[in-house]
N, C-alpha and C positions, 0 to 999 in steps of 0.2 A: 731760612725755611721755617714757617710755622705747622705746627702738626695739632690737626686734633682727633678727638677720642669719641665714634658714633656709638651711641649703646642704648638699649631699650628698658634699661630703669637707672634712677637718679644714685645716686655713689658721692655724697656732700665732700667728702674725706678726699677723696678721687679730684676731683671739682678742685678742690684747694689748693692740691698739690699740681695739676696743671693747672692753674693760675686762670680757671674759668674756661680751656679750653675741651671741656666735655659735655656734650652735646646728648639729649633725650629726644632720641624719633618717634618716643611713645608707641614706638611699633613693639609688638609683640614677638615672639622665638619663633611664630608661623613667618611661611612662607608665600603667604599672598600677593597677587600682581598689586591691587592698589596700596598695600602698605610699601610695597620696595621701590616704587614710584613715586612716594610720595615726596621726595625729597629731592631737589635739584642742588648738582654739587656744581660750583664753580671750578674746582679742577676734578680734571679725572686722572688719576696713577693709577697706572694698572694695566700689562697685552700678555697677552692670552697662555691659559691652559685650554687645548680644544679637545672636543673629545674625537672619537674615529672617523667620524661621517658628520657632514654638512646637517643644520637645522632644515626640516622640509617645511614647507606650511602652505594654503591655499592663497591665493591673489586675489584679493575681494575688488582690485579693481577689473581682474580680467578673471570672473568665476568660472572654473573649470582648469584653470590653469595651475598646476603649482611651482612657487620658487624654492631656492635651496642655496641658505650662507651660512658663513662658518660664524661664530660666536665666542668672544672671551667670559671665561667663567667670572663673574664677578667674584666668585666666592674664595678662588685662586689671585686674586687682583690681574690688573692688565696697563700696559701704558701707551700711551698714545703722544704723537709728538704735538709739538705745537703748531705744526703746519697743518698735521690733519684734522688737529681742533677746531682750527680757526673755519676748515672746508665742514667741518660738522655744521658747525652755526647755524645756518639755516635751518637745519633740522631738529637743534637740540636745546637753543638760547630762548630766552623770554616765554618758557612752558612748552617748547614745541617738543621734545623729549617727552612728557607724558603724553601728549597728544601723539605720537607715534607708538608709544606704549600702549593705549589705547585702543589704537588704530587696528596693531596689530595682532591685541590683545596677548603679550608676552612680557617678561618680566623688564625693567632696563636694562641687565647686561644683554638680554638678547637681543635688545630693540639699538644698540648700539654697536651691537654687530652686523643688523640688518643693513644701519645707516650705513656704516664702516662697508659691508662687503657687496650689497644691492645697490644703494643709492650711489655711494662714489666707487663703487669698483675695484676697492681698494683689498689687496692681502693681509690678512693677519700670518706675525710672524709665530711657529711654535716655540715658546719658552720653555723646558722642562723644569724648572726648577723654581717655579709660582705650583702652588700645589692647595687642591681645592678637595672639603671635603666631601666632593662626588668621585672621586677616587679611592684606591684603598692607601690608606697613610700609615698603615702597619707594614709595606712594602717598604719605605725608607730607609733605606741604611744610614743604622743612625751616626755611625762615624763618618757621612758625608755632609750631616745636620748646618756646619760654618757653611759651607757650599751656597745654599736654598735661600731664596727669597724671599717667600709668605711659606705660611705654615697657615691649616687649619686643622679643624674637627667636628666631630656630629656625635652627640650620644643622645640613644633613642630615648632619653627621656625627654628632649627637645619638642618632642611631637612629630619631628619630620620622618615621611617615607626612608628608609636606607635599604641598600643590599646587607645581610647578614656582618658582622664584623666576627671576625677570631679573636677580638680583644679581650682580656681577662676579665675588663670591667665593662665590657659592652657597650662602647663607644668606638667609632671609627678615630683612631690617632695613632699617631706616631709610637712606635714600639720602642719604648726603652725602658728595659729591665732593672738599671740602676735608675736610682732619683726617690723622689717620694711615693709612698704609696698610693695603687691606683686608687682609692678611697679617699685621698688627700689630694690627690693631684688628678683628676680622671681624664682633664685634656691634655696630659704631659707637658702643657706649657713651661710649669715652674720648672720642670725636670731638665725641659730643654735647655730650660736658661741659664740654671746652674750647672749644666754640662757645656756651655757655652761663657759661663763667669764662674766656676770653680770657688772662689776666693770669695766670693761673697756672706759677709754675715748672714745671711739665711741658709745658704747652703752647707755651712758646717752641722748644720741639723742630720745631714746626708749621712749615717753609716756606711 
């Protein structure tokens, strides 16, 4: 399995050390439809954190009408088999994925949930344990952290819209009290990691 690394500015150092596989979308920390579009992934990893209620939206081909599907949070990742990949195609291969993005004027995780729950009819399963920074990730228990499959965060200096966080440094993340300081570490990632690799040459830094 090859893995690579999407991010919105260049990191040479980064680059080197995966062997070229780090990628620049020159997209910005905004959350705009045409930047998170921009991009056509030949796989997709990642099924669903959904939230409480179906997406609503009008039908532009039957105006006055509205539909209503469920949606994976891209931001929590989501995964899809390769059976229903293959039934995506039509909608999603050789540009047609923006062009339903477009269409429907909504981000791509939504517009592959559209495909996924409108067009083929199909159920997304709930996963709990994909966890997306539209959530509160200060709810976490962090002694369930090996558990969890994706991890995110948002701090409002991002730019983006958020609900309020109780987090010490003002960022929605994971609470964990031991690790590095929030001024050091403000998306708890490192924290998580060396709560998660202990023995690590960095984390003996950890008092």
């Amino acid at each position: 399995m090859t893995t690579y690394f999407f991010t919105d500015e260049e990191d040479e150092e980064f680059s080197k050390r995966t062997k070229g596989h780090l990628i620049n979308t020159n997209c910005t920390a905004g959350h705009t439809r045409r930047c998170v579009v921009k991009w056509r992934w030949s796989t997709i990893r990642l099924l669903p954190q959904r939230k409480g209620h179906p997406l609503q939206m009008g039908d532009k081909e039957n105006p006055g009408q509205k539909i209503a599907f469920w949606f994976a949070t891209g931001g929590a990742g989501f995964c899809i088999s390769r059976g229903l990949a293959l039934k995506m195609m039509p909608h999603t291969s050789g540009g047609r994925l923006k062009t339903v993005c477009e269409h429907i004027r909504l981000p791509d995780d939504c517009s592959i949930g559209y495909i996924i729950s409108f067009k083929l009819k199909k159920e997304l399963t709930i996963v709990k344990d994909f966890h997306s920074h539209l959530e509160g990730l200060w709810k976490i228990n962090h002694r369930n952290i090996e558990d969890q499959i994706t991890m995110s965060y948002m701090c409002m200096s991002s730019g983006a819209s958020s609900k309020p966080s109780p987090s010490r440094n003002g960022c929605n993340s994971v609470d964990i009290s031991s690790g590095f300081p929030p001024h050091v570490d403000p998306t708890r990632f490192l924290s998580i990691h060396c709560l998660l690799y202990p023995n690590l040459a960095m984390c003996q830094e950890i008092s």
